[in-house]
C-alpha positions in Angstrom: 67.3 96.7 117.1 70.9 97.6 115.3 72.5 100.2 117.1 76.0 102.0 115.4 78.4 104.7 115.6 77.6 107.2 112.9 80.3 106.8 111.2 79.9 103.6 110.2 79.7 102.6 106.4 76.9 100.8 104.4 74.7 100.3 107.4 72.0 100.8 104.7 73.0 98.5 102.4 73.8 95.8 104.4 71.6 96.3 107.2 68.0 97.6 106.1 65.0 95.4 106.5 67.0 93.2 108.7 66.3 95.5 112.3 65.7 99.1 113.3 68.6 101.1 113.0 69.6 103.8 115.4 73.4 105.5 115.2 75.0 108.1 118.0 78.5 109.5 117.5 80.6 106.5 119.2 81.7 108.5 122.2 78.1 108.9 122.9 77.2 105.0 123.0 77.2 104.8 127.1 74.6 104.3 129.4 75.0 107.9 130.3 74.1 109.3 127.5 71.2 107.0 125.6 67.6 106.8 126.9 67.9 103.2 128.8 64.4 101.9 126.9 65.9 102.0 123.9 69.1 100.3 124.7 67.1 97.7 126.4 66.2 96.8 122.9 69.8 96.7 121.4 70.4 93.0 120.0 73.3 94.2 117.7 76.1 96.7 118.7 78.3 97.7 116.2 81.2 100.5 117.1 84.5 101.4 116.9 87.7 101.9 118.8 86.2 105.4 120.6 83.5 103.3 122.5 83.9 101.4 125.5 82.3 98.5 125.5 82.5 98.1 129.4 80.5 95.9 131.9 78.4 99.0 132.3 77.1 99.3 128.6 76.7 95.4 128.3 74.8 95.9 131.3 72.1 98.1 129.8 71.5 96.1 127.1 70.0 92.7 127.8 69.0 92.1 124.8 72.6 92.4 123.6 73.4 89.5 121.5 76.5 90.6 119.3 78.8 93.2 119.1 81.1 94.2 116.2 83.9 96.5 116.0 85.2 97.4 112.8 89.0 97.8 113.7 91.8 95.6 114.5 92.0 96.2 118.0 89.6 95.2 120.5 91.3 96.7 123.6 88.2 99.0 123.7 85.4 95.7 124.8 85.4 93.8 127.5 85.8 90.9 125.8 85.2 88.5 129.4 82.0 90.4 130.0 81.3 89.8 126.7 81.7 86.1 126.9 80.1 85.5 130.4 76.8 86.6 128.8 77.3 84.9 126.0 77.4 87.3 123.7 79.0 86.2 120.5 81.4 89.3 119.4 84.1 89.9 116.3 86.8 92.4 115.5 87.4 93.5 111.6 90.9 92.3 111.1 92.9 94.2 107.9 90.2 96.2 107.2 92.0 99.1 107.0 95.3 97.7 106.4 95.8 99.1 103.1 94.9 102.7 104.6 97.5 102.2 107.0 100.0 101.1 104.4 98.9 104.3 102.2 98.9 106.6 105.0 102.7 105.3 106.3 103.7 105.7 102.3 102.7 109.0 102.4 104.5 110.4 105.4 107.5 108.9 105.0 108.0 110.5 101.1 106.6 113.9 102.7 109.2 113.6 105.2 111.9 112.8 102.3 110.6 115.9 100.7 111.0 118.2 103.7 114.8 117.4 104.8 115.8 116.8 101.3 117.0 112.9 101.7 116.1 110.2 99.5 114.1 107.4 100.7 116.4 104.8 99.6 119.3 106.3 101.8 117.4 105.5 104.9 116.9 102.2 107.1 113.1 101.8 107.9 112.2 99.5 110.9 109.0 98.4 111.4 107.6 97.3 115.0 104.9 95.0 114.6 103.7 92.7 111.3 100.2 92.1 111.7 98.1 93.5 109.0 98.8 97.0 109.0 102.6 96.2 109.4 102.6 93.8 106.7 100.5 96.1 104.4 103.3 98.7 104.8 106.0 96.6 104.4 104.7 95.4 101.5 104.6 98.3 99.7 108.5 99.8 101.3 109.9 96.3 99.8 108.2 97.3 96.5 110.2 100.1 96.5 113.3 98.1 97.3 113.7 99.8 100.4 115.8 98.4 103.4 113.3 97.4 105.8 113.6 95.8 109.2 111.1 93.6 111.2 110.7 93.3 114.5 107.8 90.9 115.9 108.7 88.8 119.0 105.6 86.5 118.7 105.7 85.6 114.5 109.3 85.5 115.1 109.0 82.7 118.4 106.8 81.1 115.9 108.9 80.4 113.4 107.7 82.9 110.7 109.8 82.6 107.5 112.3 86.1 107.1 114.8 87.7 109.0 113.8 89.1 112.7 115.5 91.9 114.9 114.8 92.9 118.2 113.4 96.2 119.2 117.0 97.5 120.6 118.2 96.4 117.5 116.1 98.0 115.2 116.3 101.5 117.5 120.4 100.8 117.2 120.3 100.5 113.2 117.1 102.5 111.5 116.8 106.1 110.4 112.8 105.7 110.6 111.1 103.4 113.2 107.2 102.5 112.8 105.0 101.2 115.2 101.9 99.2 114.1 101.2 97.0 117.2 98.1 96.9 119.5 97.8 98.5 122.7 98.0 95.9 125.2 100.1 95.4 128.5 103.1 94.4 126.8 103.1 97.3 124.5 102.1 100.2 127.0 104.8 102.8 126.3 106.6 100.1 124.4 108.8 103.3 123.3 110.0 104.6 126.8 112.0 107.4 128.1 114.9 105.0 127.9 114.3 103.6 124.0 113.5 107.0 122.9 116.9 108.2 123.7 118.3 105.7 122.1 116.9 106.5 118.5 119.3 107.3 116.1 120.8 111.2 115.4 117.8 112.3 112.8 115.4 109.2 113.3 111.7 109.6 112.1 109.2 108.3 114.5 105.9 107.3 113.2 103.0 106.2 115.4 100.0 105.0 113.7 99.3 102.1 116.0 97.6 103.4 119.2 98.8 106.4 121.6 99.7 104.4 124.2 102.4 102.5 122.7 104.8 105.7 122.9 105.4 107.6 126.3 104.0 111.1 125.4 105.4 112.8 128.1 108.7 111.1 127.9 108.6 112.3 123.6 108.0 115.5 124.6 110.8 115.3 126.7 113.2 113.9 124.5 112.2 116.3 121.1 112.8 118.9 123.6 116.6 117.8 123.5 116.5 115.9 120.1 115.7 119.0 117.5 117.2 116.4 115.0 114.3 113.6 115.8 111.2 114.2 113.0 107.7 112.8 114.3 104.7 111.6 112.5 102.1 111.2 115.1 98.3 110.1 114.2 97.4 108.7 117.4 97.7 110.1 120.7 97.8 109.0 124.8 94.2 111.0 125.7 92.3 110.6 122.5 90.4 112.9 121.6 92.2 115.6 123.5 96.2 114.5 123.0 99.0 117.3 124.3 99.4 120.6 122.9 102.9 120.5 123.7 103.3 117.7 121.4 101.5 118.6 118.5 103.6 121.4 118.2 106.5 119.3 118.2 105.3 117.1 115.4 106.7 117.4 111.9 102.9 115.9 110.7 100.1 115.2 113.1 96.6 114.0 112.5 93.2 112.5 114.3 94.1 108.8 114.2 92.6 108.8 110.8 95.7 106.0 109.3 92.9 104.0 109.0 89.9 105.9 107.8 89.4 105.5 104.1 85.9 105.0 102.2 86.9 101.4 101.3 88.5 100.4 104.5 85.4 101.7 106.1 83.4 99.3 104.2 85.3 96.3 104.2 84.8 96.8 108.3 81.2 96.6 107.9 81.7 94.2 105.7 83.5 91.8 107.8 81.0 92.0 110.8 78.2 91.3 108.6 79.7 88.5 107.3 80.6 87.7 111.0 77.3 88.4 112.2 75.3 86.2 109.2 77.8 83.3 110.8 77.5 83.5 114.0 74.4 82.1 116.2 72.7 85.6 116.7 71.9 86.4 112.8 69.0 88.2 112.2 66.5 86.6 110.1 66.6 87.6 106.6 70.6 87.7 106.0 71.9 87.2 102.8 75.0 86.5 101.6 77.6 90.2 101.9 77.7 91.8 98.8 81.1 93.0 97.6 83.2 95.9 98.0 82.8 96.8 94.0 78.8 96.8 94.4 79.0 99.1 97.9 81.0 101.3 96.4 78.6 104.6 95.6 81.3 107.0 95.0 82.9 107.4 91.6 86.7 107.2 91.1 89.2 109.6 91.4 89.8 109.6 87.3 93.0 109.5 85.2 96.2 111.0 85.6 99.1 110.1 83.2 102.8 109.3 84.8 104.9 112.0 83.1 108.1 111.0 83.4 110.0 108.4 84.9 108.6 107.4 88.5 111.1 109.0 91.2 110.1 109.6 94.7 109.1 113.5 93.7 106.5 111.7 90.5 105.2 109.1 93.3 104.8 111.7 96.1 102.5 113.7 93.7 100.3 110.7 92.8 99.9 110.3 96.5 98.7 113.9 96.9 96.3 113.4 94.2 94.5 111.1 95.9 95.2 113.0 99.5 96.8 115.4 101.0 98.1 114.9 104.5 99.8 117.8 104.6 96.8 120.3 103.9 95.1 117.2 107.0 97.7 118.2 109.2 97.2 122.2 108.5 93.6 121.2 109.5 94.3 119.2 112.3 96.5 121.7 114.1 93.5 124.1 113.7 90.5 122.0 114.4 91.7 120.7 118.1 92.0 124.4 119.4 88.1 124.3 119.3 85.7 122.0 121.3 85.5 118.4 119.7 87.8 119.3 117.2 89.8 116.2 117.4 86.3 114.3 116.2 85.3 116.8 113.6 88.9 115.8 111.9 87.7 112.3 112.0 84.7 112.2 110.4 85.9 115.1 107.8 88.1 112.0 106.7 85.5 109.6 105.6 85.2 110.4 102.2 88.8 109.9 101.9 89.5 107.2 99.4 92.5 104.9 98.5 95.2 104.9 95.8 93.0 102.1 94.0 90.1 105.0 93.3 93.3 106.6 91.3 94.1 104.7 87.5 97.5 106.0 86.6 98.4 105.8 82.6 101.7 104.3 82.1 104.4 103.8 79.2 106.5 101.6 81.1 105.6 98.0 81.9 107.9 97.5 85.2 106.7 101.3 86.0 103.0 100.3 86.2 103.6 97.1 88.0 105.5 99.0 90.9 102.4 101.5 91.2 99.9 98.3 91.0 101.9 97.2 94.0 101.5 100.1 95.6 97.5 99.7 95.5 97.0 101.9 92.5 94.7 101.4 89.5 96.9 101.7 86.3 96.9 100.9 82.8 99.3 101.3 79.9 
């Protein structure tokens, strides 16, 4: 039996005919809350990041013979219990990268928007260049923004580029980004004492996980920093973060960065494929189809660049594929009521990515730059 979270993609598609399927919200995927017959009968556990997949879960399922997680992190198994059973397991690395880059793309020209200041007069520094780092940094470079990296292991490693420490980067950027994972090294990462240090009207964006910024300590600090603007999509606490902090947020969502329709699928995509190779297939697996023939929602349709491409044309392309602002009005109203945070979430998934978007072009170099950016364009 295939057991999910609910809000997995394309379970269908890739997985019917192979094994019973059974889905519960993922928060609901404990031993606590499922009848224990029917997790005894669980050989294939795919979740995401809001399930634990503790020694008590792997427990209850004997059977249990690989688990998938379509996100990058994987500080939500227990990866030793995991392997001391045997049990063959894979993360979905980048597959929602380009979300992530979108998402960041968006805040950052919504921010520009609010306080009136270009872009291209600020420093950006990004913490972390794994997928989701690299995806935005691809797309601020396409821009020809000024973008520093900060990435103590790629840069120990020799990785090609230029590499700054995280003092430097809070001594010299007007925005600082975090996109690493949530491990001991990174557990409020951004402390009392670094958050002081940002820059007079720095942006802070979090889309990494909560627990790489000190929430108490930001609330702290905006309480004496009115000039510091903050983009926060996850939150210390999931899924109930800090009042007192939402407030104090300039845009704040349900650690959706990530969600998108394609992302989604490419996740489920990945631990298919992941599952096919690994020793605990289930009979009957075929090749993974691709993204183009799981895709079962039409585009987003046409929309013709009038004008040349400045930061106020760009921002409105964004918006046409999706509003954060309007997510954030949401947001702010869907966690004063019970499970609000979660309703957010999955009121995301149909959200889809620049590429569902073809933008009409008269300009060559104009249609390139928006091709970087992941749209679909033609001229």
């Amino acid at each position: 039996m295939l057991l999910a979270d609910e809000n997995m993609a394309c379970l269908e598609p890739l997985f019917a005919g192979l094994a019973p399927i059974h889905t519960r919200p993922g928060r609901a995927i404990s031993p606590d809350q499922i009848d224990a017959a029917l997790l005894s009968q669980v050989h294939t556990l795919l979740v995401r990041s809001v399930t634990p997949v503790n020694a008590a879960l792997i427990d209850a399922m004997p059977a249990l013979r690989f688990v998938g997680t379509a996100t990058i992190g994987t500080d939500h198994l227990d990866i030793a219990a995991l392997e001391a059973r045997g049990i063959a397991w894979s993360s979905a690395p980048g597959c929602n990268a380009e979300a992530v880059g979108e998402y960041l793309l968006m805040a950052l020209l919504e921010l520009a928007e609010r306080t009136g200041v270009s872009l291209a007069s600020r420093t950006i520094g990004l913490i972390g260049l794994g997928n989701t780092g690299s995806a935005v940094y691809r797309r601020l470079m396409a821009l020809g923004l000024k973008v520093l990296r900060c990435d103590p292991p790629k840069a120990a490693a020799g990785a090609p580029g230029e590499w700054h420490s995280l003092d430097a980067l809070i001594a010299q950027c007007d925005v600082i980004s975090c996109h690493v994972p949530n491990q001991p090294d990174t557990f409020h990462l951004l402390n009392d004492a670094r958050l002081r240090q940002l820059k007079p009207g720095c942006w802070l964006v979090n889309a990494s996980r909560g627990e790489v910024v000190d929430n108490r300590a930001l609330i702290a600090v905006k309480g004496e920093r009115p000039d510091l603007r903050l983009v926060m999509d996850v939150w210390e606490g999931e899924p109930t973060p800090m009042p007192e902090l939402v407030a104090l947020c300039d845009i704040a969502t349900a650690h959706i960065a990530g969600y998108s329709v394609e992302g989604k699928i490419r996740g489920t995509q990945m631990l298919h494929q992941a599952l096919a190779d690994s020793g605990a297939a289930l009979p009957g697996m075929t090749a993974t189809p691709a993204l183009a023939d799981l895709l079962a929602e039409p585009g987003l349709g046409r929309e013709t660049l009038a004008g040349p491409l400045d930061e106020a044309r760009l921002r409105a392309l964004c918006c046409r594929v999706y509003d954060l602002t309007q997510e954030d009005r949401l947001f702010r109203q869907a966690i004063e009521q019970p499970q609000g945070f979660d309703a957010r979430r999955k009121a995301n998934l149909a959200r889809r990515e620049f590429s569902a978007l073809t933008v009409r072009c008269k300009d060559s170099g104009e249609a390139a730059m928006l091709a970087s950016l992941g749209f679909d364009t033609e001229e």
